[in-house]
N, C-alpha and C positions, 0 to 999 in steps of 0.2 A: 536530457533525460526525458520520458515518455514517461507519463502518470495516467492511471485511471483509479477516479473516486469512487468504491463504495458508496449507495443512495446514504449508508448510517454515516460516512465520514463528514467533517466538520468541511461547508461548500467554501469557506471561507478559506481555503488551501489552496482553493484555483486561483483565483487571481494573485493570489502571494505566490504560489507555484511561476506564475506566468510572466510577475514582473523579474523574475530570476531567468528567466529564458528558457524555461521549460516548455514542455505541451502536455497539457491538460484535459482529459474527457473525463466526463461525470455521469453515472449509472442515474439513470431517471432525466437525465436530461440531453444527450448524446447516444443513450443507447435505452431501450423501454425499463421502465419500471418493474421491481418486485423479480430481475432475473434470479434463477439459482444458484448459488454459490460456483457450481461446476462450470456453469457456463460466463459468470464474469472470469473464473479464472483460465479458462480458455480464449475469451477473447483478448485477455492481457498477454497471453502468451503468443495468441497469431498478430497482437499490432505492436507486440514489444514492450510492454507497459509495466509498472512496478503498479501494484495494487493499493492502494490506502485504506485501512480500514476501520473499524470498531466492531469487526465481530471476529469473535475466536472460534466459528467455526472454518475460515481458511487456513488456521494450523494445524487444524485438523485433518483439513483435507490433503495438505500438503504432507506432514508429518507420520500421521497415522497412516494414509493413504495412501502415500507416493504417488501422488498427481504431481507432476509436473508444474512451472508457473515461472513467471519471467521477474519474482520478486516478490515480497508482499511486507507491507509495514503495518502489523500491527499496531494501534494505540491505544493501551489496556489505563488508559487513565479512564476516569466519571469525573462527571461533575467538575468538568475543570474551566477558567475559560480561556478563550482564544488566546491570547496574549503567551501564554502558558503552554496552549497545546504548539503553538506556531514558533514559539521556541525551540523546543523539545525538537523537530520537524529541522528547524536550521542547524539544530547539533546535530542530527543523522545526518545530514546532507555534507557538513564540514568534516563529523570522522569516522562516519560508516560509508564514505561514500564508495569503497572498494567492493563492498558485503553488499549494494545494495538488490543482488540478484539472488538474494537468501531470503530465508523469513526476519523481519527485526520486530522485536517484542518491545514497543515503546512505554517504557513507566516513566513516572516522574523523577526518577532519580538513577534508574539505569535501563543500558540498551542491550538485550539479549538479541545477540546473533546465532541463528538455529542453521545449519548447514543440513542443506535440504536437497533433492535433486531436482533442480534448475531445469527448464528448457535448452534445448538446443539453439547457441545460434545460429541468426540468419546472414 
C-alpha cells in the first residue's frame, strides 16, 4: 500500500508504515509545505496514495464536495499518544483493509467507513 502523510499527521507512522512494507511520503518533507488541502489530495490520487490525516477538512472535501481521492484515513482522536494512535492504525490495516480506498474516520473506539467516490483506477 502507498501512503501519503498529512504535515498534521503523527511522522511517526512512516517508519512504522515502512517496516510493514509499505511506501511512505510525508507533506513538508517529500513534497513543500503548507500545500492546500485540494492539491495533497490530488496528488494522492495521481501517485495512488491513501492520505493520513488530522484534519477534517478532507471529509469535507471528499464528502460534501465530491472530489475524488485514492483513500483517506482520517484520525479524529487529540491528545492521544503514539502507542495508542499506532494501534488504532494496525486495527485499520488488519480489518479495514478492503475499505481502505474510502474515507475511515479513526476514533478511539470505532472506525467509520464513509463510501465516497474514489478515484479511478490506474
Amino acid at each position: 500500500m502507498r501512503f501519503l502523510l498529512d504535515q498534521n499527521a503523527d511522522r511517526r507512522f512512516a517508519p512504522y508504515l515502512r517496516r510493514l512494507g509499505h511506501e511512505v511520503t510525508v507533506v513538508s518533507l517529500d513534497y513543500p509545505p503548507g500545500l492546500p488541502d485540494r492539491e495533497i489530495v490530488a496528488i494522492a490520487v495521481r501517485e495512488a496514495r491513501m492520505i493520513i490525516t488530522n484534519d477534517p477538512n478532507f471529509g469535507e472535501l471528499v464528502v460534501r464536495h465530491g472530489q475524488p481521492h485514492a483513500g483517506i484515513l482520517y484520525f479524529r482522536v487529540r491528545q492521544v499518544d503514539y502507542p495508542t494512535k499506532q494501534d488504532r492504525l494496525a486495527f485499520v490495516l488488519a480489518y479495514h483493509a478492503e475499505e481502505l480506498d474510502q474515507l475511515l474516520v479513526v476514533t478511539l473506539r470505532t472506525v467509520r467507513v464513509r463510501r465516497t467516490p474514489s478515484a479511478p483506477s490506474t
